[in-house]
C-alpha positions in Angstrom: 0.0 0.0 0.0 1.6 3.4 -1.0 2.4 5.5 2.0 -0.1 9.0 1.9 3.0 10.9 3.8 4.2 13.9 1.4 7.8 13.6 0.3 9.1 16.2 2.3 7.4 14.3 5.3 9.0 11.2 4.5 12.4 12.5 4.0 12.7 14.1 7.3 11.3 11.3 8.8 8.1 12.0 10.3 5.1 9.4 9.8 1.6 10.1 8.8 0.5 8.8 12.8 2.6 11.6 14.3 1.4 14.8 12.2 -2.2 13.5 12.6 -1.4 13.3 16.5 0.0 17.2 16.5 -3.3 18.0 15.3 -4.8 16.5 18.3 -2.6 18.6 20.5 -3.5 21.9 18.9 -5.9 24.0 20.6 -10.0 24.1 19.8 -10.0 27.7 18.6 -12.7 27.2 16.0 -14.9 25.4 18.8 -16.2 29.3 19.2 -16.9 30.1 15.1 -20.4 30.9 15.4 -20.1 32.7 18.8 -17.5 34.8 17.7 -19.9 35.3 14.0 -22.6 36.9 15.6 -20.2 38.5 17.9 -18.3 40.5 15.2 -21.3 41.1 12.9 -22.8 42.4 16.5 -20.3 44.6 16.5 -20.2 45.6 13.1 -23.4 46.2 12.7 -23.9 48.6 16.7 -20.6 50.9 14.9 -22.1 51.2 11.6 -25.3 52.4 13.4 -23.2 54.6 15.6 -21.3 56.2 12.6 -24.9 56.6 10.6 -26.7 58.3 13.5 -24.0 60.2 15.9 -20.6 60.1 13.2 -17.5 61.2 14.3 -16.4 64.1 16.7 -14.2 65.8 14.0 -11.3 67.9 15.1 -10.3 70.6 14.0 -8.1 69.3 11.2 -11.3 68.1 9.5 -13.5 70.8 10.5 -12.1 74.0 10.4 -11.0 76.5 13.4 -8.1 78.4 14.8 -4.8 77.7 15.7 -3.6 79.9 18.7 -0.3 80.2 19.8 0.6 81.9 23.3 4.0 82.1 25.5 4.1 82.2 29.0 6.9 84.1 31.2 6.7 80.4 32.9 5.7 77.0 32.8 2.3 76.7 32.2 0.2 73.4 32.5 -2.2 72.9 29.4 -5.2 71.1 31.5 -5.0 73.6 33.8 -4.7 76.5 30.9 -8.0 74.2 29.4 -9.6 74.3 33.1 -9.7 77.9 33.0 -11.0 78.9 29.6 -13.9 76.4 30.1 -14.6 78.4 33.5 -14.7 81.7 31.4 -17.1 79.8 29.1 -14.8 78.4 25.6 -15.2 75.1 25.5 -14.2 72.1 23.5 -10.7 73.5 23.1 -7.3 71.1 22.7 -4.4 72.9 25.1 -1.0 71.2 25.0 2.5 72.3 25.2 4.2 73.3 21.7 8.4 73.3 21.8 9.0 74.2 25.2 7.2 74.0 28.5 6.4 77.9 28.4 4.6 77.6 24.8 1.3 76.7 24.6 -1.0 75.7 21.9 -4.9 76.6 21.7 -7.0 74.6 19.0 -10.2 76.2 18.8 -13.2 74.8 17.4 -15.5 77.3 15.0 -18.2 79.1 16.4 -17.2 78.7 19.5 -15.7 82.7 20.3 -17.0 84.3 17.2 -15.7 86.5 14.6 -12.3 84.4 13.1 -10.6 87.4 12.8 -10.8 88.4 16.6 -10.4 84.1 17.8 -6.4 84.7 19.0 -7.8 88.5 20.5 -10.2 86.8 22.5 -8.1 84.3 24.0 -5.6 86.1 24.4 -7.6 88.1 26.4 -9.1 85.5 28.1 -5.5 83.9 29.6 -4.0 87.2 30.6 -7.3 87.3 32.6 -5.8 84.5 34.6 -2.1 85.1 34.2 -2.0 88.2 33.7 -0.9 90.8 31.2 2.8 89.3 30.5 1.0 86.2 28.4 1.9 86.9 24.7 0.4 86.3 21.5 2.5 84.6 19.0 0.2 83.5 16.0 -3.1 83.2 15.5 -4.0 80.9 12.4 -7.2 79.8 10.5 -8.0 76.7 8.8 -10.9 76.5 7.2 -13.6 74.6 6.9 -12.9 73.6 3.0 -9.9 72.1 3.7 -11.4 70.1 6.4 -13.9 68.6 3.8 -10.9 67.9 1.3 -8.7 66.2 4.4 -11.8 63.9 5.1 -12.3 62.8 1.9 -8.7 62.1 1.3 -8.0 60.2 4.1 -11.4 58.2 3.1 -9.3 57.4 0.0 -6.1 56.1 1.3 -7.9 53.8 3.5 -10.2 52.3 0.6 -6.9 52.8 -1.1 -4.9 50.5 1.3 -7.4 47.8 1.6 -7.5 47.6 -2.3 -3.5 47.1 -2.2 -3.7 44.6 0.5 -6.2 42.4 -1.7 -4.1 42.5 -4.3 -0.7 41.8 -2.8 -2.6 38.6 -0.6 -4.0 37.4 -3.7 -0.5 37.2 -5.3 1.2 35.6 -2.2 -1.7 33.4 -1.2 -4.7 33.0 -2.9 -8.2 35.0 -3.9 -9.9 33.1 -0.7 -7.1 34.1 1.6 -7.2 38.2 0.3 -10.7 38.1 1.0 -10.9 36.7 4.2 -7.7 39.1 5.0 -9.8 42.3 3.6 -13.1 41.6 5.8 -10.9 40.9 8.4 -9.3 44.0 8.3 -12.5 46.5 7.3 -13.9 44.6 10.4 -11.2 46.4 12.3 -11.6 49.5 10.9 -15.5 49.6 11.6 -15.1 48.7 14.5 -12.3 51.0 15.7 -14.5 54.0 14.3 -17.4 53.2 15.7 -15.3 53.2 19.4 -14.6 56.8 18.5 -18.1 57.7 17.8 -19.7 56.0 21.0 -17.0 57.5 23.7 -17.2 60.7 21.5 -13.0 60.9 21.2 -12.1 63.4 18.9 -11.3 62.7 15.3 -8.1 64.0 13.5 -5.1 63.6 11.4 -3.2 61.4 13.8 -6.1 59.6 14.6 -6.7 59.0 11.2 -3.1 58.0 11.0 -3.7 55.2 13.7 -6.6 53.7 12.0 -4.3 53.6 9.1 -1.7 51.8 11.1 -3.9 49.6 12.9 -4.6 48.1 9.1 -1.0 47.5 8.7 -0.8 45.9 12.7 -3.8 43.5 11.9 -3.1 42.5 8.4 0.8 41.5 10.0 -0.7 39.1 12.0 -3.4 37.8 9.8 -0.7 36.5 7.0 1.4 35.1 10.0 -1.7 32.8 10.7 -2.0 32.9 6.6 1.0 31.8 6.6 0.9 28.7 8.8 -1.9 27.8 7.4 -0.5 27.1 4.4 2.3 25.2 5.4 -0.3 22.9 7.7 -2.1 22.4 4.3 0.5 21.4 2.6 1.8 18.8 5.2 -1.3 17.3 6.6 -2.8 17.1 3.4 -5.6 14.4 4.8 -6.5 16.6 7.8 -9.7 18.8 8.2 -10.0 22.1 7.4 -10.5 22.7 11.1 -7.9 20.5 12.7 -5.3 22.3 10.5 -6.4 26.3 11.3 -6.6 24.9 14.9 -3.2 23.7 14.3 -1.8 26.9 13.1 -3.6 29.7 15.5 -1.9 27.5 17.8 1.3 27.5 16.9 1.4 31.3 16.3 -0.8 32.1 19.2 2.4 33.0 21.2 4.2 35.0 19.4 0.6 37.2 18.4 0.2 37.2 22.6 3.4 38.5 22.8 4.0 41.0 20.4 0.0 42.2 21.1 0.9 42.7 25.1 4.2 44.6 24.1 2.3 46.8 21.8 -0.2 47.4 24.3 1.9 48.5 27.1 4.1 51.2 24.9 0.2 52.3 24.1 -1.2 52.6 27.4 1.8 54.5 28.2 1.2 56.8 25.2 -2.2 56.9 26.5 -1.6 58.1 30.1 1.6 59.8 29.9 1.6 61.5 25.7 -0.7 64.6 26.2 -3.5 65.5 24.5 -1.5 65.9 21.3 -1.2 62.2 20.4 -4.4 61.1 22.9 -6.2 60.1 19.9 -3.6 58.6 17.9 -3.0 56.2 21.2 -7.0 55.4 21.7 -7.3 54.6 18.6 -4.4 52.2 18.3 -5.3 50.5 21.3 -8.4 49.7 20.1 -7.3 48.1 16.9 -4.8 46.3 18.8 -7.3 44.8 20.6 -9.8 44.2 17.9 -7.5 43.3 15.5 -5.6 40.4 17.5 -9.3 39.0 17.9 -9.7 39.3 14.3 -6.7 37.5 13.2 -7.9 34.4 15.1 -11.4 34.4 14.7 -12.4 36.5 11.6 -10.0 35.7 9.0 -10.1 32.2 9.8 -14.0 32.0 9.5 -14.2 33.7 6.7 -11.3 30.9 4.8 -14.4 28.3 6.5 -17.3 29.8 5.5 -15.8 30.0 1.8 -14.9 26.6 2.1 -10.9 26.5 2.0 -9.6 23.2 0.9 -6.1 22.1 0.5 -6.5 21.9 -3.3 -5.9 26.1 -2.9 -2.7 25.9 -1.5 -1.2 22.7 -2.7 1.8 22.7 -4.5 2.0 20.4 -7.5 4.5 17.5 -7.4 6.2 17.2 -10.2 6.2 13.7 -12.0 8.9 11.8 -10.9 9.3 13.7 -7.4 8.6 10.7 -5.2 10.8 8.0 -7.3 13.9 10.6 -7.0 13.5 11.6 -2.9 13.9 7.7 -3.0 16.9 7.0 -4.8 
């Protein structure tokens, strides 16, 4: 009877028994599929509602305002400088140091003092009230409210953008089944992430936009390192179900995405706590697709390849004739 073992198998010595057996060991991660379906399409579905009804809380890089810049004879602290222009009735302002300690910046939101022209006036006026007359003015600039609209849509298109080059380069390293999975795995992220923003009301700007922009690159990293496995489990335990051998490689990568995911997450939480207001956003956001999209690379990419019914004819690499006689002689 002609052993089933794949050459490569039989060359380095491993029987059919023992690679069937490693399957065995590997841990039941698809035992929670259809929880962890109607979990994410849960989810997907409460964000999408958040983002059609309450949107994003814009900043002012996508909405228009005015940049203020003030100096200080000394140090001043930016949540107590915010503290006290929300007292005097401005609020929904972004106060955080710029260069040095004595520097401050002041993003203010439109409509909120008035005439643009009189913004930096007014809060100027405003601080010396509290620190008195020796506060200076340095600039006062205005962005408006058109290039707010153009930033939006721009950043829309290099996310669609990046999701379109991630299909294609999966499709070319794997296969189509694998760049799909990969590209619902990773808009499933960026839903999600969003619709975060939109439900603690965080505000939206460039480097948050950024972050949602990285979190695509952080998830789809460790969705073709369980791709990747995947494969390679195909390939050798070519007689082993479609579940056994995902099982087999979330488990075998599960450490190293633990790892790296924890790591990650404590530079992030330090960002978050310790960063300022300037790159607040950029940290929430990040932490969020961390999260989301270590969950994803187990559990959504890997359902999807089930529910489109991966086999290991997709990934199989042809012998060539002959292959078997030769790894013999």
């Amino acid at each position: 009877m002609a052993d089933p073992t794949p050459a490569s198998r039989r060359r380095s010595g491993e029987s059919a028994p023992q690679i069937f057996w490693e399957t065995k060991l590997a841990f039941d991660f698809m035992r929670w599929r259809q929880l962890t379906l109607i979990l994410s399409t849960l989810l997907v579905v409460a964000s999408l509602a958040l983002l059609g009804v309450r949107g994003l809380n814009f900043g002012l890089d996508f909405t228009g305002g005015t940049l203020v810049e003030v100096h200080f004879p000394e140090a001043a602290d930016p949540q107590a400088v915010r503290l006290g222009l929300e007292a005097q009735g401005y609020g929904d302002l972004v106060v955080q140091n710029f260069g040095t300690a004595r520097d401050v910046l002041v993003r203010v939101p439109p409509d909120v003092v008035g005439e643009t022209a009189t913004v930096g006036d007014v809060i100027l006026e405003a601080l010396r009230a509290d620190y008195g007359d020796q506060v200076a003015l340095r600039r006062s600039e205005f962005v408006g409210p058109a290039v707010g609209e153009e930033l939006r849509e721009q950043g829309g298109l290099a996310m669609l953008a990046a999701l379109s080059l991630v299909m294609v380069y999966i499709m070319f390293r794997f296969t189509g089944k694998f760049a799909l999975s990969a590209v619902i795995a990773l808009v499933h992220d960026v839903i999600i992430t969003l619709g975060a923003f939109s439900l603690f009301r965080w505000s939206f700007d460039l480097p948050s936009l950024a972050a949602v922009l990285a979190v695509i690159g952080y998830s789809l990293n460790d969705t073709i390192v369980v791709a990747d496995r995947i494969r390679e489990n195909f390939r050798a335990l070519r007689r082993a179900e479609p579940i056994a051998v995902i099982n087999q490689a979330i488990s075998q990568s599960f450490g190293r995405t633990l790892v790296t995911s924890l790591t990650t997450l404590l530079v992030l939480i330090a960002l978050l706590l310790f960063g300022g207001s300037m790159i607040e956003g950029f940290a929430e956001a990040l932490v969020v697709g961390v999260l989301v999209g270590t969950y994803s690379s187990i559990y959504v990419a890997a359902n999807a390849l089930l529910l489109m019914g991966v086999e290991q004819k997709d990934l199989l690499v042809p012998e060539k004739e002959g292959q078997d006689q030769d790894a013999l002689l």
